[in-house]
N, C-alpha and C positions, 0 to 999 in steps of 0.2 A: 561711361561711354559718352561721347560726346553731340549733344543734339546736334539734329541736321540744320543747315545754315538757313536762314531764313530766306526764301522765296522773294524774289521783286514784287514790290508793291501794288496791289491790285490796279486795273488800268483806269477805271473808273476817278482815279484822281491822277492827271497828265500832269506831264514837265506845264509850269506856267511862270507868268512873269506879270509882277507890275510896275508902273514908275512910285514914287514917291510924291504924294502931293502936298504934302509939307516940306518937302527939301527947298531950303533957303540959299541960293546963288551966291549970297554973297560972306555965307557966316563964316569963322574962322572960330578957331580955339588956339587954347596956349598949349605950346610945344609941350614936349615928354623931358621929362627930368634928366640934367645930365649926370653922366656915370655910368650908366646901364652899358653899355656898348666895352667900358673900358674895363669894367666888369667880367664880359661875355669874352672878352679879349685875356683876362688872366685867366682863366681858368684851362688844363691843359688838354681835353679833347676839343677846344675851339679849333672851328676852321670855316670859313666863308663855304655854305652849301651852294652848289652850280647854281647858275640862273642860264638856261638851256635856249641858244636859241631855235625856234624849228620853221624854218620855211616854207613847210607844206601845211602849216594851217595857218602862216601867211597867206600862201596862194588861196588856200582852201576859203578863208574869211573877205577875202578882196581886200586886205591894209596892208601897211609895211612889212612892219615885224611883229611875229609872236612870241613870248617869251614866256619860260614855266621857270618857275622859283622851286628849286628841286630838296625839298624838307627830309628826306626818306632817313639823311644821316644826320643826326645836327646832335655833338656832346654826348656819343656813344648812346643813343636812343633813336627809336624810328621814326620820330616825329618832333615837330616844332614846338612843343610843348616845354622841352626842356630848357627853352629860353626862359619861361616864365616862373616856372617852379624856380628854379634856380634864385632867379635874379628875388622871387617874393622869402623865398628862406633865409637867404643872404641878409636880408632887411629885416626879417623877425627875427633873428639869432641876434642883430645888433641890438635891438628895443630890449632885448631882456637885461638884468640887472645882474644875474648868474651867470655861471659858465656848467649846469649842470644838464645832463642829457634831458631831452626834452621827447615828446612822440606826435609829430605830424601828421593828424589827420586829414582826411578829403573826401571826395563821394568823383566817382571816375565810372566813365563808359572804358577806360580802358590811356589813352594815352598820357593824360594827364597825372593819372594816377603810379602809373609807372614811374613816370619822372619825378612826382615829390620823394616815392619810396627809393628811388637812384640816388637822389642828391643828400634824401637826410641818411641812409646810409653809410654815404661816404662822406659824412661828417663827422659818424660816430652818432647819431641818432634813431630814434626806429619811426617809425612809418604804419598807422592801422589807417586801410581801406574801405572803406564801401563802396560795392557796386550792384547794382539795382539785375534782379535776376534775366538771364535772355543773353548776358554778353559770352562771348566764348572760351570754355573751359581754359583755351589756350593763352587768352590773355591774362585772365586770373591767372594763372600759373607762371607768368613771364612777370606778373607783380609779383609774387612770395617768391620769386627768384634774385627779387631784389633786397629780397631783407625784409618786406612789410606781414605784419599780419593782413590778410582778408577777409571782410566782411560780405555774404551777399544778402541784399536786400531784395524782401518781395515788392515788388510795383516797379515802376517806372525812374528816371535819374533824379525827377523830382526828388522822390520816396526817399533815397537813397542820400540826395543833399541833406534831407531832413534828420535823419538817421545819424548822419557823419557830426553836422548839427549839433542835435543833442548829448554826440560821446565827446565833443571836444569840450563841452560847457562841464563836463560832470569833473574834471580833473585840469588844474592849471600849469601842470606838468604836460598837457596836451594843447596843439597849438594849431589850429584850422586852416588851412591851407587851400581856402576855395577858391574856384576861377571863375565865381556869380556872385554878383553881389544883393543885398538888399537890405533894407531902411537897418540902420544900423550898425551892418558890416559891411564895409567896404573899403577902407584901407588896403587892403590884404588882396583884394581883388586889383585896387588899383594898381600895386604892385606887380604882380605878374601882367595886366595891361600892358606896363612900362615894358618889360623885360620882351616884351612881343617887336618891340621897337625897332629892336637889333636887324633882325628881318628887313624890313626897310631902308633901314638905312644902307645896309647890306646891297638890296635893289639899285638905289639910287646910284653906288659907287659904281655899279657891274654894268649897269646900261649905258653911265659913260665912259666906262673903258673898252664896250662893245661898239662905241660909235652912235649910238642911240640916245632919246630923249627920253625923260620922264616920262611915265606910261600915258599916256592918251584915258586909257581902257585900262582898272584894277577889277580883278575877279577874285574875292575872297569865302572861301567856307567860312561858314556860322553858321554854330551851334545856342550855348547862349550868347555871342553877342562880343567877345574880351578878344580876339583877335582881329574882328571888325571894328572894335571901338579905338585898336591900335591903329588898322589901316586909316581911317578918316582923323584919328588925331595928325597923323602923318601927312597925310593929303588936304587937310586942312588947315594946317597949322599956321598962326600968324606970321609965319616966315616963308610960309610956301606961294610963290610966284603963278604957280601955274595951276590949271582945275581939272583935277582929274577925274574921271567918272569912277564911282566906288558902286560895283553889284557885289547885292550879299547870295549867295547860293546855300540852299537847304534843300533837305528830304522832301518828296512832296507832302510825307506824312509825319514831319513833326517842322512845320514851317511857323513857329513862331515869332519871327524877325517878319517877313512875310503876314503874316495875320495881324501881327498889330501895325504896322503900316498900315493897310487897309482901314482898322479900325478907328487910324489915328491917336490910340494908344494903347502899352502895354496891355498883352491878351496871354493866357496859358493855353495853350492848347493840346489836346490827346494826342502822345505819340502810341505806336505798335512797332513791330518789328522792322528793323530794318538794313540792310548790309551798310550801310553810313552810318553804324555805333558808334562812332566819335561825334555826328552832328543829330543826334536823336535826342535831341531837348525840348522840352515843353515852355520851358519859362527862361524870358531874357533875361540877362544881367540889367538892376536896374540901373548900374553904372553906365551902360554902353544907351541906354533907350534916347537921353538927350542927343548922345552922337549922332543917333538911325535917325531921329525923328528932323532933326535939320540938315544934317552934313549928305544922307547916302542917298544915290541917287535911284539905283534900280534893285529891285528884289527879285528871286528865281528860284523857283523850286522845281527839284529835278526826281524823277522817280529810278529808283532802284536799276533797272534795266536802262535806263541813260546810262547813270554812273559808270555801269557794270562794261557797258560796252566803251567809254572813255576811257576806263583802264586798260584795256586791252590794246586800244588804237594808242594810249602813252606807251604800254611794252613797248609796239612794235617801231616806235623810235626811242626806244632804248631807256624810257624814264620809266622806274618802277613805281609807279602809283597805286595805292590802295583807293577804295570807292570814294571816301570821302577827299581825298587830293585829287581825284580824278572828276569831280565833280564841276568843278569849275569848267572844265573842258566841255563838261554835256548841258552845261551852262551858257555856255557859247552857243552855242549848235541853236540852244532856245532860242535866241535873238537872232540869230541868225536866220535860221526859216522863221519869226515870229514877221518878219519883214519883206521873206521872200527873197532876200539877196542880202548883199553885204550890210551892217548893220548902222549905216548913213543917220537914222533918227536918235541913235546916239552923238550924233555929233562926231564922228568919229569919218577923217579924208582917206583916200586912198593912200597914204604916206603915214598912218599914224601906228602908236607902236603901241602893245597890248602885251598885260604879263599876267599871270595867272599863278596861283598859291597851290603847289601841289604839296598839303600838308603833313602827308603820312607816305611811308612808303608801303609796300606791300607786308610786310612783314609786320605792318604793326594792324596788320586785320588777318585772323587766321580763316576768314570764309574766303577769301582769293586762292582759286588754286582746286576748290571743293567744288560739286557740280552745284552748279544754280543752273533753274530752270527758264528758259529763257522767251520758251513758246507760251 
């Protein structure tokens, strides 16, 4: 029977925000490797997911234009994940020496994990998972639907990285397929970084065919850190002209990007429950912490009942957002009253234009839909 969905985060820890005081003005990196894109282009459920414009939280924000990067379909999966598994399989399958079936492991809150177990299935490969106990009965079972074995682990995504870890070391016919890196592995990581690319570049072409400029204002969810370390490779890249403001958005109760900012360096911190199981990470990617620690400009962590009611305000113009894609929206809203008006100390004119990463759609959280208490 299926446990009851977890409850909004106690109020005692609020949506908050801070700037970065190590972010460097002027620092750049070197672009994302080419192919990824022409890549994401062969393959045959591609298709350019909406990038939505919505005028009423233009008006609602006092700037030009709002814009939500609409992830819910991307490669017959509910979420933007499948950019990266992909694109990292594609690139392990080439390093090997054989051509014999192989089993992709990983440790997943749920979307990621889905996607490695899609893609190495429909290669003709298997797929064992772990995922750390608390996620919903419904998303484990939408992974073994893929073809993956299922592991659940006691403790936290940590537990569970560790876990996946260990089973890919014990057998070289198993192949690790994580979206964190650390001292040692990180290749594999950087891969799926790349494969997060696509997205962007995607952005860039869509706002100028809508008449628009390069975002002013990017809102990205982070969890560990490999879909932020893509936005800021991309908005920082030694070919990009323009500066754009990179906020990272997190749970208020597993704000690891957020805490080591503060700290000024990489921190783990306790996660617990929370309806944003796709960004309920404790520990960054150490790949992505140079990116945060110079490139990002602002941090934001939002609690449960933000999210929850962001999603709801996306339904009702029509964009199907899960908590964690919806989070960016109640990300906004932070800065926005953190200022009292329109969000001007971002640097941000009444003409500038603002897009936001809705990275799951509703279906790829099975608590939307289920009573959450609200009072």
């Amino acid at each position: 029977m299926p446990s009851p969905p977890p409850q909004p985060q106690d109020r005692p820890i609020p949506s908050t925000w801070v700037e970065n005081p190590q972010r460097e003005p002027a620092w750049t990196c070197v672009p994302v490797t080419s192919g990824v894109r022409g890549f994401h282009r062969s393959l045959p459920e591609y298709n350019v997911t909406p990038l939505v414009d919505l005028p009423e939280l233009g008006r609602e924000f006092s700037v030009g234009r709002v814009f939500a990067k609409d992830e819910s379909h991307r490669l017959g999966l509910p979420a933007f994940k499948a950019l990266g598994a992909s694109w990292a399989i594609h690139r392990a399958l080439g390093k090997r020496t054989d051509n014999g079936p192989v089993t992709f492991v990983t440790a997943t809150d749920g979307n990621h994990g889905r996607a490695v177990a899609h893609f190495a299935n429909a290669l003709g490969h298997g797929a064992d998972i772990f995922i750390p106990e608390g996620v919903h009965p419904a998303a484990c079972e939408a992974i073994r639907d893929e073809g993956a074995t299922v592991s659940i682990v006691p403790g936290s995504y940590d537990d569970a990285v560790r876990a996946a870890e260990r089973h890919a070391r014990d057998d070289t016919r198993r192949v690790l397929v994580q979206d964190t890196a650390w001292e040692g592995y990180e290749e594999v990581p950087g891969w799926i970084v790349d494969g997060y690319s696509t997205l962007f570049a995607e952005i860039d072409e869509q706002l100028e065919g809508q008449g628009a400029n390069r975002p002013d204002l990017v809102l990205v969810p982070s969890g560990v850190g490999s879909l932020l370390q893509a936005a800021l490779t991309h908005y920082r890249s030694e070919t990009s002209s323009l500066r754009t403001i990179v906020v990272s958005v997190e749970p208020s109760g597993a704000a690891c990007v957020l805490a080591g900012v503060e700290a000024r360096r990489p921190v783990t911190v306790e996660t617990g429950d929370t309806v944003m199981a796709g960004l309920n990470c404790g520990t960054m990617s150490s790949l992505a912490w140079p990116y945060v620690s110079a490139g990002l400009d602002i941090c934001v962590a939002v609690t449960d009942e933000d999210a929850i009611a962001a999603a709801h305000n996306l339904a009702s113009l029509g964009i199907d957002a899960g908590p964690c894609g919806a989070a960016p929206l109640a990300a906004l809203r932070v800065l926005h009253g953190a200022v009292s008006g329109p969000p001007r100390p971002l640097g941000l004119s009444p003409d500038a234009t603002v897009a936001f990463l809705v990275t799951e759609g509703a279906e790829a959280n099975p608590w939307i839909g289920q009573p959450v208490d609200l009072d």
